[in-house]
N, CA and C atoms as a LAMMPS dump frame, in Angstrom:
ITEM: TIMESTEP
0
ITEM: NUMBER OF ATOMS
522
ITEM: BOX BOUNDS ff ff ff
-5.0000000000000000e+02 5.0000000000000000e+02
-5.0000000000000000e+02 5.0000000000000000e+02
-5.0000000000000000e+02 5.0000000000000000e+02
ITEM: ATOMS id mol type element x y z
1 1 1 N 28.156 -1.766 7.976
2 1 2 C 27.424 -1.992 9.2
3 1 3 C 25.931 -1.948 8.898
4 2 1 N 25.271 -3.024 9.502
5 2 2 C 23.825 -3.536 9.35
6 2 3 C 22.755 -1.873 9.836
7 3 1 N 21.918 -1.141 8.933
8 3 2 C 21.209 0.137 9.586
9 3 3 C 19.498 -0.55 9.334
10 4 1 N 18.94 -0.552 10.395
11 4 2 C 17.487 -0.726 10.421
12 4 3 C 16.752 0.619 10.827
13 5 1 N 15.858 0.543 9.767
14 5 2 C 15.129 1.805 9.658
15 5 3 C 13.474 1.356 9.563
16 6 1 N 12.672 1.359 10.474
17 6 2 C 10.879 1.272 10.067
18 6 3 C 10.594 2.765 10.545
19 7 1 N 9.718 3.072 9.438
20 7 2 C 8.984 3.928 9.726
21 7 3 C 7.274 3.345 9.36
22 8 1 N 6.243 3.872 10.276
23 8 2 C 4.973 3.307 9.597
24 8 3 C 3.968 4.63 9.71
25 9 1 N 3.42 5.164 8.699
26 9 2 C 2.411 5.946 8.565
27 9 3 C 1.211 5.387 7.855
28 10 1 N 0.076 6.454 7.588
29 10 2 C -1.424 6.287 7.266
30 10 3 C -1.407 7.275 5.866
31 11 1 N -1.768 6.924 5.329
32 11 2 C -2.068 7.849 3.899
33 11 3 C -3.531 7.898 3.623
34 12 1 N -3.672 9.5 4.302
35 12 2 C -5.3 9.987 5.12
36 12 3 C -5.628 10.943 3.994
37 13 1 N -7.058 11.039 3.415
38 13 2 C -7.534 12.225 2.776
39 13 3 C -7.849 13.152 3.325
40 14 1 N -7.75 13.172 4.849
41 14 2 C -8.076 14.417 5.957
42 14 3 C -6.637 15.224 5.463
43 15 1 N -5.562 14.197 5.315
44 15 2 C -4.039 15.004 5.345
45 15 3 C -4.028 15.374 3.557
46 16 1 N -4.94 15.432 2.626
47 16 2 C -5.008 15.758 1.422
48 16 3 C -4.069 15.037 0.493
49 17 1 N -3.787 13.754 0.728
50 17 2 C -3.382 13.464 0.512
51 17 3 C -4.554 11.575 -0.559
52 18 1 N -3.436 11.616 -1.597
53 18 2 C -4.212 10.29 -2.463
54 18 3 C -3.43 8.902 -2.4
55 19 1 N -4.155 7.866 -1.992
56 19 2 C -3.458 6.605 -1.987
57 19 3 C -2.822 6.347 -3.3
58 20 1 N -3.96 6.849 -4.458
59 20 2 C -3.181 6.64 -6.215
60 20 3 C -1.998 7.17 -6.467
61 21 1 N -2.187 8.323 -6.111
62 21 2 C -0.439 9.055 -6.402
63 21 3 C 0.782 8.545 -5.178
64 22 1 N 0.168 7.817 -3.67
65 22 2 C 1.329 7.607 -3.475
66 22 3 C 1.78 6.512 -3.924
67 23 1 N 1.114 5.301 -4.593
68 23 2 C 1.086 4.21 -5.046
69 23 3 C 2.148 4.286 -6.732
70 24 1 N 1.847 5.484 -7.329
71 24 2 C 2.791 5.939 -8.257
72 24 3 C 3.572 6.213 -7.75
73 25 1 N 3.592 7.404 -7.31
74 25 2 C 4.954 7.567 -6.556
75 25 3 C 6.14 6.011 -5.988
76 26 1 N 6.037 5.298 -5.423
77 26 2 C 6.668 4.234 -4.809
78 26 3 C 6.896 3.839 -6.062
79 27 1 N 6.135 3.056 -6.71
80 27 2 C 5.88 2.455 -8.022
81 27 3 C 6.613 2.966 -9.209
82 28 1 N 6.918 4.304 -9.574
83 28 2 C 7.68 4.517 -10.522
84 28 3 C 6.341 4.786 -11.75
85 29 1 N 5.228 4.962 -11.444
86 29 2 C 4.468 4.839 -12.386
87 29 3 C 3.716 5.905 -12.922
88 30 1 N 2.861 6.064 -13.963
89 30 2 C 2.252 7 -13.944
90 30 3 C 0.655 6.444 -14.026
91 31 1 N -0.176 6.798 -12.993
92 31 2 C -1.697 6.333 -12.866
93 31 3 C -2.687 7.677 -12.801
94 32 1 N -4.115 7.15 -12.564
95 32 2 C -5.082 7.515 -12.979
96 32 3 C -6.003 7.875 -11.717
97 33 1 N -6.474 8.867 -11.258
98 33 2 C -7.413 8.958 -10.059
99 33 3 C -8.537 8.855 -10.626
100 34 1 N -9.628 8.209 -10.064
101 34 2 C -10.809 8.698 -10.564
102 34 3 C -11.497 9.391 -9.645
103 35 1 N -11.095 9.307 -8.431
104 35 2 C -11.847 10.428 -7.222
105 35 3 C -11.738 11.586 -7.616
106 36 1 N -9.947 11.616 -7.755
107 36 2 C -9.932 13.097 -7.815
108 36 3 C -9.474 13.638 -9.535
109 37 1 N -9.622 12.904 -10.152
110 37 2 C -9.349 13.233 -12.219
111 37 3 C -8.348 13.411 -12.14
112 38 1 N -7.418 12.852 -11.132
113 38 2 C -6.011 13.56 -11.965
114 38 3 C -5.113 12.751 -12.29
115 39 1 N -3.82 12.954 -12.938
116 39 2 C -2.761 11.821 -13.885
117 39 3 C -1.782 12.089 -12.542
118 40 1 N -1.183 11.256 -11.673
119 40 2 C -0.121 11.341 -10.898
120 40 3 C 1.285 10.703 -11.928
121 41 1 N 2.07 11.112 -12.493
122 41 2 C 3.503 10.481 -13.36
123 41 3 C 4.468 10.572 -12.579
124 42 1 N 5.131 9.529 -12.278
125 42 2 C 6.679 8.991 -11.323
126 42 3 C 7.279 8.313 -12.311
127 43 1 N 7.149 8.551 -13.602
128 43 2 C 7.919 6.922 -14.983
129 43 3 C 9.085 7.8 -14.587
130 44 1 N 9.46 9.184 -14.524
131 44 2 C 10.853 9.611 -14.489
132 44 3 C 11.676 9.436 -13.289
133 45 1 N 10.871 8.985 -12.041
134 45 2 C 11.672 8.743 -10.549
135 45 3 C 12.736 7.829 -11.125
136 46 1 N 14.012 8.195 -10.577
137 46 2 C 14.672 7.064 -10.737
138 46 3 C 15.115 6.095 -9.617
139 47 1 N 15.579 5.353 -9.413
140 47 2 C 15.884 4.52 -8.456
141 47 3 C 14.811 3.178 -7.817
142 48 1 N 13.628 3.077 -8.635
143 48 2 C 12.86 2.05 -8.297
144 48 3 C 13.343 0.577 -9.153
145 49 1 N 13.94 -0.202 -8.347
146 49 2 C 14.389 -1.626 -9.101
147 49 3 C 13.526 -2.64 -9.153
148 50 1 N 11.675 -2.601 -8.348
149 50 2 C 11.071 -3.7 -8.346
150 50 3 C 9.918 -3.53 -7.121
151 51 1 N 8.801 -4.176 -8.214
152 51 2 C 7.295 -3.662 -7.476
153 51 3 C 6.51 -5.246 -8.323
154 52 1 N 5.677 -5.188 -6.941
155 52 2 C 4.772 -6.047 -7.062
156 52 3 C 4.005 -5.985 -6.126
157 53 1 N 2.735 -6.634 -6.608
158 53 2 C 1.268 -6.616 -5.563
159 53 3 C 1.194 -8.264 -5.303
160 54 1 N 0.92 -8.401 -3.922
161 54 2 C 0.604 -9.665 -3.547
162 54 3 C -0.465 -9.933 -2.664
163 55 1 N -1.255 -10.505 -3.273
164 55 2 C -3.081 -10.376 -3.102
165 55 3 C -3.135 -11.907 -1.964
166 56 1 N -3.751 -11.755 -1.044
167 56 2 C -4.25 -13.219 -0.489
168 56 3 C -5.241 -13.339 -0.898
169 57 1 N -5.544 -14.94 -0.79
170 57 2 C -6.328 -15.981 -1.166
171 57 3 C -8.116 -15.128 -1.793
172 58 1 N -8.126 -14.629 -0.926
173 58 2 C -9.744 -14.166 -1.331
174 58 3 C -9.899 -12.717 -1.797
175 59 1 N -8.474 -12.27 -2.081
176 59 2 C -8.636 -10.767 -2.733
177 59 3 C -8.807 -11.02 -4.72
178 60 1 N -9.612 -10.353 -4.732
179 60 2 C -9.578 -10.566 -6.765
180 60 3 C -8.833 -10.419 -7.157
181 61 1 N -8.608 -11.369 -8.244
182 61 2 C -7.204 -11.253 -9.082
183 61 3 C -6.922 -9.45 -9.802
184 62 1 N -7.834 -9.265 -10.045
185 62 2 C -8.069 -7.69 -10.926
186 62 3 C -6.902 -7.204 -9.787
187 63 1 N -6.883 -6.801 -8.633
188 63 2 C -6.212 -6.11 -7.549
189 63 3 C -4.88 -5.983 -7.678
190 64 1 N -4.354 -7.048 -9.001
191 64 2 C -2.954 -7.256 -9.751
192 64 3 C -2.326 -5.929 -10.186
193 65 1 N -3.384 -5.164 -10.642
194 65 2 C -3.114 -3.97 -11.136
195 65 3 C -3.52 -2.864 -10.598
196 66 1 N -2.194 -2.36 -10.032
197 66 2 C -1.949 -1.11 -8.956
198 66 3 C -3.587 -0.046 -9.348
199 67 1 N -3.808 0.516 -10.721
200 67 2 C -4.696 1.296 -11.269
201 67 3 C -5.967 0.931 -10.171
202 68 1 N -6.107 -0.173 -10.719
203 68 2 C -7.161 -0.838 -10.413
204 68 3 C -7.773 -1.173 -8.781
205 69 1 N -6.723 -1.527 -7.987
206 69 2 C -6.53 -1.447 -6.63
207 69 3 C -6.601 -0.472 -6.368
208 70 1 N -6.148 0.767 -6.215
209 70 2 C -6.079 1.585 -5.631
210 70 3 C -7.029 2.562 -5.578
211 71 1 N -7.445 2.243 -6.934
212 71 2 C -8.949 3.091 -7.126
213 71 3 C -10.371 2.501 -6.709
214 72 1 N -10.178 1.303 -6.414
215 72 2 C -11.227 0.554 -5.477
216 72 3 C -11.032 1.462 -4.401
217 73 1 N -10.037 1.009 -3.811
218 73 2 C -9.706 1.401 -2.225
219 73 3 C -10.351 2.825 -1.611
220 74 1 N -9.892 4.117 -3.392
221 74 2 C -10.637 5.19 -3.006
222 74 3 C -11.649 5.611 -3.218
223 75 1 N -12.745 4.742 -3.563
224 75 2 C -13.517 4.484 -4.092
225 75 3 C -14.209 3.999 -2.985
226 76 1 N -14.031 2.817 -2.182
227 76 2 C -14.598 2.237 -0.97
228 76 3 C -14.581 2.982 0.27
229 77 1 N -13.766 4.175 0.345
230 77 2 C -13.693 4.715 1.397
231 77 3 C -14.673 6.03 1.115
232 78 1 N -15.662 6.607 1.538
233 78 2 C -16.739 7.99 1.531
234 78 3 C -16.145 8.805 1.809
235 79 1 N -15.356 8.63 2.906
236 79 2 C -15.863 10.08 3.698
237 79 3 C -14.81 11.201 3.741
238 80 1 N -13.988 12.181 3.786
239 80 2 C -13.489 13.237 3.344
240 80 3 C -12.35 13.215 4.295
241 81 1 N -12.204 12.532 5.89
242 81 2 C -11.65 12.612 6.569
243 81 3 C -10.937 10.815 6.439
244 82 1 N -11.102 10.401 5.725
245 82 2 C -11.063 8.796 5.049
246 82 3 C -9.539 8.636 5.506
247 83 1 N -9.513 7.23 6.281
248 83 2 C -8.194 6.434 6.353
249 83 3 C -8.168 5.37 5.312
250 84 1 N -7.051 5.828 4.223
251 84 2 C -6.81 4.689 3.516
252 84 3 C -5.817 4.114 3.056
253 85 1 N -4.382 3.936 3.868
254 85 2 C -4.37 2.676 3.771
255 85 3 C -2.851 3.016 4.555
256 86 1 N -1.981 1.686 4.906
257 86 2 C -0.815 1.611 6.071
258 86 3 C -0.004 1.843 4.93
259 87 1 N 1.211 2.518 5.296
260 87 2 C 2.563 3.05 4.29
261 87 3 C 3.892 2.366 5.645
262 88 1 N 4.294 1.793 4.85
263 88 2 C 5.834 0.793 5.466
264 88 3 C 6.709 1.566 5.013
265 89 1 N 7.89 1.504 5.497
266 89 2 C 9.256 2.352 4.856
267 89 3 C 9.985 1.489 5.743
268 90 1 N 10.803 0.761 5.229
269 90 2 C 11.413 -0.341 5.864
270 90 3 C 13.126 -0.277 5.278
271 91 1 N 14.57 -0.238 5.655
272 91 2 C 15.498 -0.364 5.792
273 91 3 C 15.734 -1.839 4.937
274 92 1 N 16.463 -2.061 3.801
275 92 2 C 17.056 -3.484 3.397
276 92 3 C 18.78 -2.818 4.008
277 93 1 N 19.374 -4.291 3.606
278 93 2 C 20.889 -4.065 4.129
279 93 3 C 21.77 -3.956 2.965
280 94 1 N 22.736 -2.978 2.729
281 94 2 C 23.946 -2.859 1.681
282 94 3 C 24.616 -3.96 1.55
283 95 1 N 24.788 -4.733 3.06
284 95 2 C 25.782 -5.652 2.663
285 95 3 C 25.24 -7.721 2.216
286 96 1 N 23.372 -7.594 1.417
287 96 2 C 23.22 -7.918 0.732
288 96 3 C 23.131 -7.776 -0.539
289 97 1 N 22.978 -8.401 -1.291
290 97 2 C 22.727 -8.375 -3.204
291 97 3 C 21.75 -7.608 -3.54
292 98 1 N 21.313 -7.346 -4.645
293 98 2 C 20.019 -6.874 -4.972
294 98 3 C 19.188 -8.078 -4.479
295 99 1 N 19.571 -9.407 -5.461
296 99 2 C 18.697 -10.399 -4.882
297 99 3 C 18.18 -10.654 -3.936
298 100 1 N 19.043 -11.051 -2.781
299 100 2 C 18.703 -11.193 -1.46
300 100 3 C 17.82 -10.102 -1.009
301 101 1 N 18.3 -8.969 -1.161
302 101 2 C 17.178 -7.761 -0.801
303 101 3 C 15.901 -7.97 -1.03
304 102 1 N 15.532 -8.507 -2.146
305 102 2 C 14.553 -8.356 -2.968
306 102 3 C 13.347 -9.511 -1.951
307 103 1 N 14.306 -10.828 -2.156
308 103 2 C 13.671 -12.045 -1.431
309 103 3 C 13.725 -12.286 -0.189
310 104 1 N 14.329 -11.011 0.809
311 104 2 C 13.621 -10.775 2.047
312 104 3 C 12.743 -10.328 2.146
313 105 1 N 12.217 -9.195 1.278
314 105 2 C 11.188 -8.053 1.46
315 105 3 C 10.297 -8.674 1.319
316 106 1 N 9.971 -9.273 -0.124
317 106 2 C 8.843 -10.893 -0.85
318 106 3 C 8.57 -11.622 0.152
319 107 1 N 9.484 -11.987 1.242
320 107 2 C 9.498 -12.992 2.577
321 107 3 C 8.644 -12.071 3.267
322 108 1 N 9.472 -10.943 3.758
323 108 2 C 8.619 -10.389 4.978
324 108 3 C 7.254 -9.729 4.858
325 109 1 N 6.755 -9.446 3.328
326 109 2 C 5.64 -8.902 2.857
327 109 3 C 4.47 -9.987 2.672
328 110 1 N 4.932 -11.43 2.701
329 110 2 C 4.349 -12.51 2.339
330 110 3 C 3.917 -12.871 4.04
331 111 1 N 4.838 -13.315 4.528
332 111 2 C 4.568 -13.581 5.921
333 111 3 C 3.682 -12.654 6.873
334 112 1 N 4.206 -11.682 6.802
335 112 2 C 4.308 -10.538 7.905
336 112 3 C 2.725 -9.981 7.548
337 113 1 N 2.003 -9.975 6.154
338 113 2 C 0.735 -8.761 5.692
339 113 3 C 0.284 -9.76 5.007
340 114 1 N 0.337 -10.257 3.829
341 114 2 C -0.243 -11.102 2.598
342 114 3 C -0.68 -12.718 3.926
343 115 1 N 0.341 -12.913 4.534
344 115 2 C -0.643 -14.497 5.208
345 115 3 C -1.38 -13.668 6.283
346 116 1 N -1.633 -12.626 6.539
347 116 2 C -2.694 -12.427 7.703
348 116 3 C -3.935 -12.041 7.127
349 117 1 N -3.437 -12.203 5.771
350 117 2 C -5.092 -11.893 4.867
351 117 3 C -4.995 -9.923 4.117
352 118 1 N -4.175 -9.824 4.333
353 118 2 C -3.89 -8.239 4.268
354 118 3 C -3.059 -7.869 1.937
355 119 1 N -3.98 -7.301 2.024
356 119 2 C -3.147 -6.981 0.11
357 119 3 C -2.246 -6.236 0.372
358 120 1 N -0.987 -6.529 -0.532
359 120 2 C 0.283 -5.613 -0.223
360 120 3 C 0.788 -5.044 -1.218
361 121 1 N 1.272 -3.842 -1.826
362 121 2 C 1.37 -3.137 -2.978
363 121 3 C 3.688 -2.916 -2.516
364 122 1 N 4.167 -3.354 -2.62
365 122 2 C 5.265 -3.261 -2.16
366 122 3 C 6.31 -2.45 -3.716
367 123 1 N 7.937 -1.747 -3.298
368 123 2 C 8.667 -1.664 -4.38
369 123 3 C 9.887 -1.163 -3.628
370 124 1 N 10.822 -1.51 -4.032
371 124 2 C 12.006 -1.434 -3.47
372 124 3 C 12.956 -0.284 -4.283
373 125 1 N 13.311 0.859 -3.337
374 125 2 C 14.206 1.362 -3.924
375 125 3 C 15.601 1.211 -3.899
376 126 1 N 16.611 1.775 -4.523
377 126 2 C 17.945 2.428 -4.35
378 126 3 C 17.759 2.816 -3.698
379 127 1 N 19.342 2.784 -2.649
380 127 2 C 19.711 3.622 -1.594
381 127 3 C 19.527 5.298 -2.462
382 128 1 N 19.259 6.223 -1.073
383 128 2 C 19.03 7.99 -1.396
384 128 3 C 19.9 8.502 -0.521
385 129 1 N 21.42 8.457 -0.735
386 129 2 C 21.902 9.406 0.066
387 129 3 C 22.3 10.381 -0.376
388 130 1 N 21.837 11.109 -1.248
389 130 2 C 21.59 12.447 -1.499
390 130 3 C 20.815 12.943 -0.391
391 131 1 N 21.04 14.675 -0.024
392 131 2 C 20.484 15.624 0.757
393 131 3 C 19.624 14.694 2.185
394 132 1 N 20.58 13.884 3.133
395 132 2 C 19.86 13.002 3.651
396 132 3 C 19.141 11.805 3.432
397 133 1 N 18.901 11.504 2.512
398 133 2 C 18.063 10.606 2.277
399 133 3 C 18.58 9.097 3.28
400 134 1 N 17.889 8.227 2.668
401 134 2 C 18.038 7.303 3.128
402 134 3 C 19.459 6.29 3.12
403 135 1 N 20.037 6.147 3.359
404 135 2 C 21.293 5.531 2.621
405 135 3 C 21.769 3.626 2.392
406 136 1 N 20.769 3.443 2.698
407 136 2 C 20.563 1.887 2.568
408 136 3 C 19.106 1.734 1.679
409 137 1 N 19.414 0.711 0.843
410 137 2 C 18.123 0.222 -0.113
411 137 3 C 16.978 -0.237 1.002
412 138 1 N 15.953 0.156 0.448
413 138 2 C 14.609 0.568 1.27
414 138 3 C 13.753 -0.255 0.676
415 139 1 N 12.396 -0.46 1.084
416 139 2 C 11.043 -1.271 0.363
417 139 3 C 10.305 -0.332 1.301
418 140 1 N 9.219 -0.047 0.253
419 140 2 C 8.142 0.99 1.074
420 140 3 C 6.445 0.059 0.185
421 141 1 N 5.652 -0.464 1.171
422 141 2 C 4.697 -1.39 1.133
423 141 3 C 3.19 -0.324 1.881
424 142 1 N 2.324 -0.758 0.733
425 142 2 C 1.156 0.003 0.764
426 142 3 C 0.3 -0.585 0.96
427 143 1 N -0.72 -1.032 2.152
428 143 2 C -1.501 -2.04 2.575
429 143 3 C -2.971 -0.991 2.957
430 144 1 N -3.905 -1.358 2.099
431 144 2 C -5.559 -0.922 2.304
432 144 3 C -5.691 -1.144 3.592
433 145 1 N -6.716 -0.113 4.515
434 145 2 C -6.697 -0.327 5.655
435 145 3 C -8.225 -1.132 5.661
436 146 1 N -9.058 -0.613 5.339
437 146 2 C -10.229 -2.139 5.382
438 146 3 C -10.005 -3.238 4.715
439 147 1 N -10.309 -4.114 5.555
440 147 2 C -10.179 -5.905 5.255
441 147 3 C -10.852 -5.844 4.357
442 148 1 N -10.782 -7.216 3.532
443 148 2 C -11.431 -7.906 2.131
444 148 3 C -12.065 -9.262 2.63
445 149 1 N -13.153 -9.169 2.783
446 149 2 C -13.929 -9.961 3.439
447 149 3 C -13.628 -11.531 2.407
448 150 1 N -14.236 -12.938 2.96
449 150 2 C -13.76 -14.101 2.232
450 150 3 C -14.508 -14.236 0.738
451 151 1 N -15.042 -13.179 0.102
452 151 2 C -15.887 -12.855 -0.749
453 151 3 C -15.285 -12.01 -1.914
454 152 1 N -14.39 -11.857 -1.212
455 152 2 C -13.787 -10.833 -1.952
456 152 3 C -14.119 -8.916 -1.936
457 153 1 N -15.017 -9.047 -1.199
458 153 2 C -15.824 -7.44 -1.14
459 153 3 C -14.994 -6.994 -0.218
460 154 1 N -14.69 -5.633 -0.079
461 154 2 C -14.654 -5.026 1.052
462 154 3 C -15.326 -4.906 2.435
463 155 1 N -14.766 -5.137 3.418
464 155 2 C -15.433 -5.024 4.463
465 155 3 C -15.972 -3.494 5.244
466 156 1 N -17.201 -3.356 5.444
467 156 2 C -17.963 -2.408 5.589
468 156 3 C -18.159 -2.361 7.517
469 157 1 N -17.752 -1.249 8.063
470 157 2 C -18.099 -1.084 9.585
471 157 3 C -19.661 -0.293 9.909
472 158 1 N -20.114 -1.049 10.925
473 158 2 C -21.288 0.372 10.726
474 158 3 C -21.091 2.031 11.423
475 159 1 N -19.532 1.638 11.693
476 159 2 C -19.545 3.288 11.388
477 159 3 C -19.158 3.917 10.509
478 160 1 N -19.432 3.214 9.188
479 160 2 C -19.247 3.671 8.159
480 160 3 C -20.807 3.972 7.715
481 161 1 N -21.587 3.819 8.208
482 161 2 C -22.596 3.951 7.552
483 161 3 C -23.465 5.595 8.312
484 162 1 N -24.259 5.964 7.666
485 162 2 C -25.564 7.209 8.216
486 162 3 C -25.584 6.956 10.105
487 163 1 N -25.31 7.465 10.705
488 163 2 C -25.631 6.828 11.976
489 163 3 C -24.813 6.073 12.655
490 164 1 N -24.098 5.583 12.225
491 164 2 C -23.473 4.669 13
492 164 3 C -22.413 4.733 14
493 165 1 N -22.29 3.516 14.869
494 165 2 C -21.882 4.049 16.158
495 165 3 C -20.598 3.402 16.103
496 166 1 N -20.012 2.827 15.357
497 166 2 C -18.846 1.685 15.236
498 166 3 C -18.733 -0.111 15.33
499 167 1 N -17.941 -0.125 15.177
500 167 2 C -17.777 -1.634 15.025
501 167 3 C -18.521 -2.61 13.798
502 168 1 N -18.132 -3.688 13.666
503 168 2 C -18.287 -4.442 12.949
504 168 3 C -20.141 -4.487 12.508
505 169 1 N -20.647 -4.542 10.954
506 169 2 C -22.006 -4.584 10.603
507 169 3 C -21.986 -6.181 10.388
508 170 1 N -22.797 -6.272 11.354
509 170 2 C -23.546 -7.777 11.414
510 170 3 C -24.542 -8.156 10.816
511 171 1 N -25.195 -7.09 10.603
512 171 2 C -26.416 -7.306 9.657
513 171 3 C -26.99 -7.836 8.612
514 172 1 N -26.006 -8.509 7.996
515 172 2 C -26.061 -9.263 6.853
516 172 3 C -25.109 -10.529 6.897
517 173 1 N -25.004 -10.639 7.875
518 173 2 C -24.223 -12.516 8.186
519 173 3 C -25.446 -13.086 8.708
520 174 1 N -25.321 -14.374 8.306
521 174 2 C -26.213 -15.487 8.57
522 174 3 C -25.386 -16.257 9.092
């Protein structure tokens, strides 16, 4: 029987928490903070069958590599109470293939985040039905919460800046 599961959270440095290590974590990987110096290692998680980053049109190719992305991201964000970035936890179905699993998620990560202009850090696990877990194969997708302007830069609010009161900095469009 078909189980749909979304969950959507924020992965906040107010909640002490690092976009790099959760990006390992999902990923199966072991990376590098440079905010905070530290080695996050997930190579021993088991159950990750498949990860990929899918950049739109005006995000830099460099962004290919999780390291590299993610440490922009914490890097672009200042401030201590920092939102950085949307966490997906999304339900696939048992009674598809791996394949099919795989090339819905690619579908719905492509459509759904990557064509609205949005970078997507995605990886699909094994079902976890151990101690509760999840019991249907899952994809959990890691999307930067500031836009990437058609430049490729990050987009800057001016309430990001000394003073500022919110919304969009105009100050430098012509």
């Amino acid at each position: 029987m078909a189980l749909f599961h979304l969950h959507v959270t924020q992965v906040k440095r107010s909640a002490g928490q690092s976009v790099v290590t959760s990006a390992a974590y999902r990923a199966g990987e072991k990376l590098y903070s440079e905010y905070y110096g530290e080695v996050s290692d997930y190579t021993h998680k088991g159950g990750v069958v498949c990860t990929d980053i899918l950049l739109p049109p005006q995000a830099p190719n460099q962004y290919q590599d999780r390291a590299t992305l993610w440490n922009a991201v914490e890097k672009a964000e200042r401030g201590k109470k920092a939102q950085l970035a949307y966490s997906f936890d999304i339900a696939l179905q048992n009674e598809f293939s791996l394949e099919e699993n795989i090339a819905l998620a690619r579908q719905f990560v492509s459509e759904q985040l990557v064509g609205r202009g949005m970078i997507a850090d995605f990886a699909i696990h094994q079902p976890d039905k151990e101690d509760g877990g999840i019991p249907n194969p899952h994809f959990h997708v890691l999307c930067p919460i500031r836009p990437i302007e058609p430049d490729g830069k990050w987009l800057y609010f001016v309430s990001d800046m000394p003073g500022g009161k919110g919304g969009l900095d105009m100050s430098d469009t012509k």
